[in-house]
C-alpha positions in Angstrom: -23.9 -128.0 -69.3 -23.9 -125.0 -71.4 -27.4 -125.2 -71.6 -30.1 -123.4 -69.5 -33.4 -124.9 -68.9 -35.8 -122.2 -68.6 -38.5 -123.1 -65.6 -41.9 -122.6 -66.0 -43.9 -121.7 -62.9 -47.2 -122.4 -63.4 -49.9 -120.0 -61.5 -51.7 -122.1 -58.9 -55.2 -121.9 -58.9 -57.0 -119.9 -55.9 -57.8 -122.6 -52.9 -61.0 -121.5 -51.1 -60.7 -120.5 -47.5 -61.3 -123.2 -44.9 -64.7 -122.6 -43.8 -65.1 -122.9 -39.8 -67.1 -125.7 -39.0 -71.0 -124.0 -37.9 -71.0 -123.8 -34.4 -74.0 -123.7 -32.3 -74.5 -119.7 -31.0 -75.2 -120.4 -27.6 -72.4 -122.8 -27.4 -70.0 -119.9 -28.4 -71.8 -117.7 -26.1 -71.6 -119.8 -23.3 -68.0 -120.4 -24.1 -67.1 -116.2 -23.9 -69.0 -116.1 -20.7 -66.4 -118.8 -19.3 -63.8 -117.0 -20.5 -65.1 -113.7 -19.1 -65.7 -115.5 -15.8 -62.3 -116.8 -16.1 -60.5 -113.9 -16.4 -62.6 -112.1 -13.9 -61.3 -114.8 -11.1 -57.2 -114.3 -12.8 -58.3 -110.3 -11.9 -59.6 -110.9 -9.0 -56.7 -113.4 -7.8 -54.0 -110.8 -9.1 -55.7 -108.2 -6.6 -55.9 -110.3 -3.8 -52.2 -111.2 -4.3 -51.2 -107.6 -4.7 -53.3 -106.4 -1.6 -51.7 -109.5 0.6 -48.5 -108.3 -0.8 -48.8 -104.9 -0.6 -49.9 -105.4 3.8 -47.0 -107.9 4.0 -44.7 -105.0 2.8 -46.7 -102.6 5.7 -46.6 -105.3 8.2 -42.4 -104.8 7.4 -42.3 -101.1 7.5 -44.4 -101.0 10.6 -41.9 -104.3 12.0 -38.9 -101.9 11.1 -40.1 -99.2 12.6 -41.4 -100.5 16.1 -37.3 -101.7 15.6 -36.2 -98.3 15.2 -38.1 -96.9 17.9 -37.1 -99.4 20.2 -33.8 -99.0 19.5 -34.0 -95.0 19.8 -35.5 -95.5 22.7 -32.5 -97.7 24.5 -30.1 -95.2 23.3 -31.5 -92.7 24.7 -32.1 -94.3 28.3 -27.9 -95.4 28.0 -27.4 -91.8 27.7 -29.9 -90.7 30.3 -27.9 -93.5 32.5 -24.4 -92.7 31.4 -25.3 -88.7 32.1 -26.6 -89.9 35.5 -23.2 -92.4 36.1 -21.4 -88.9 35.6 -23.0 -86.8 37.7 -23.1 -89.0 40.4 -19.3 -89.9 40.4 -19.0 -86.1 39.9 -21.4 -85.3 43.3 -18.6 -88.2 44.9 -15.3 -87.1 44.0 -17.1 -83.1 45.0 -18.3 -84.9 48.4 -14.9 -86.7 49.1 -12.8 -83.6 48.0 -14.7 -81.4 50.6 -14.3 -84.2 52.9 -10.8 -84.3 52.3 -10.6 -80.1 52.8 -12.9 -80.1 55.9 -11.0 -83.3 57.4 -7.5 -81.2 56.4 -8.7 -77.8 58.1 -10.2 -79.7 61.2 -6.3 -81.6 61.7 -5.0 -78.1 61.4 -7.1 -76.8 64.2 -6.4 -79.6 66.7 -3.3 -79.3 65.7 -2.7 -75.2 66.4 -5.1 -76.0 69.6 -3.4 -78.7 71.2 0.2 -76.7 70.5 -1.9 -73.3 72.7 -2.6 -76.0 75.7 1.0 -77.8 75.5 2.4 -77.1 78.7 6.5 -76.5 78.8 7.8 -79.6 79.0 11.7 -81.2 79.1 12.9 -81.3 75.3 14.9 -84.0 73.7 18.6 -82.9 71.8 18.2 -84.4 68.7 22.2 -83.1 67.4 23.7 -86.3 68.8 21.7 -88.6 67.6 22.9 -90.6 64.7 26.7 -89.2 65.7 29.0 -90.9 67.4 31.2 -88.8 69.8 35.0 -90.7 70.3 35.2 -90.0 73.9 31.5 -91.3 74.8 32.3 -95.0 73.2 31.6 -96.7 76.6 28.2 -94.7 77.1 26.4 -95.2 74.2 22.7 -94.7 76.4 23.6 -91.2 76.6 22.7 -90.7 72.8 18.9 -89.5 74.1 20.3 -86.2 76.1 17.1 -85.0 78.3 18.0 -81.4 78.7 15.2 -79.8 81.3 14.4 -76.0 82.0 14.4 -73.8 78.8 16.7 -73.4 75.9 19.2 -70.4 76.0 17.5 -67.6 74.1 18.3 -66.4 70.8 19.9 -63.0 70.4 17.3 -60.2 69.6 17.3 -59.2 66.4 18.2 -55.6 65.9 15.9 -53.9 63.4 17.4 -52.3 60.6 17.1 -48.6 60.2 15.7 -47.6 56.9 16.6 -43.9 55.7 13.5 -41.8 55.5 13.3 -40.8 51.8 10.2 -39.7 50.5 7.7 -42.0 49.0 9.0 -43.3 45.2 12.5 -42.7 45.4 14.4 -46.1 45.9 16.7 -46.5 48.7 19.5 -49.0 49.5 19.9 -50.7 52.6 22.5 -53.3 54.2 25.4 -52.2 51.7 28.9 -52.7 52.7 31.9 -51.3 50.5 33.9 -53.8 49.3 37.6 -54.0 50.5 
């Protein structure tokens, strides 16, 4: 227990190298030209799959942008189409709102011409209509009055004489002093 053994390694004697068994040279030549060919078809497979890959992803890019074109092109006839919505419901409410003037003016011409060619005619008291008089309550058909010929006329109005003062100075007119 107190003891140490001491351990003696013991060199090993050098092993000769494996020798590779002799191989026939055309054998090994034959096998590096398979190889060759092999990787040669991996190559070539690797660029066909990149060249179908890389017109897949140009197929897209031209699929998108047919899309986008498409869709610039159905915005832009919406707008053409809402711009000519506008301008046509602007042209109709500018054609109805000059009908509406013309048909106005034309009512007030008939309406000033047929009041030159009224002829006098009997006129119709209005003042008792709607009243009820207390000594007419047994004649109640007289509410209507026709009253023929002309109404009494109105007292001429006297023109008021204005003081000549000279132009710019302000005048007063119609004043009465208080009392």
């Amino acid at each position: 227990k107190g003891q140490e053994e001491d351990v003696v390694i013991k060199p090993t004697p050098p092993q000769k190298k494996p020798t590779p068994p002799k191989v026939d040279p055309t054998v090994a030549v034959n096998q590096r030209k398979a190889e060759a060919a092999q990787r040669q078809q991996q190559q070539r497979a690797a660029a066909a799959a990149e060249e179908q890959e890389k017109k897949r992803a140009e197929a897209e890019m031209a699929a998108k942008k047919r899309k986008e074109q498409a869709e610039s092109r159905k915005a832009a006839g919406d707008a053409r189409k809402a711009a000519a919505d506008a301008k046509a419901a602007a042209a109709q409410q500018a054609a109805e709102a000059k009908a509406e003037r013309e048909a106005a003016a034309a009512k007030a011409r008939d309406a000033t011409q047929s009041i030159r060619q009224a002829k006098p005619r009997a006129t119709i008291s209005l003042f008792s209509l709607g009243k009820r008089d207390d000594d007419d309550d047994d004649d109640d058909d007289n509410d209507n009055q026709v009253v023929t010929g002309t109404t009494s006329p109105s007292k001429p109005v006297k023109p008021t004489i204005v003081s000549t003062a000279p132009r710019g100075v302000p005048t007063i007119s119609n004043w009465k002093q208080n009392r």
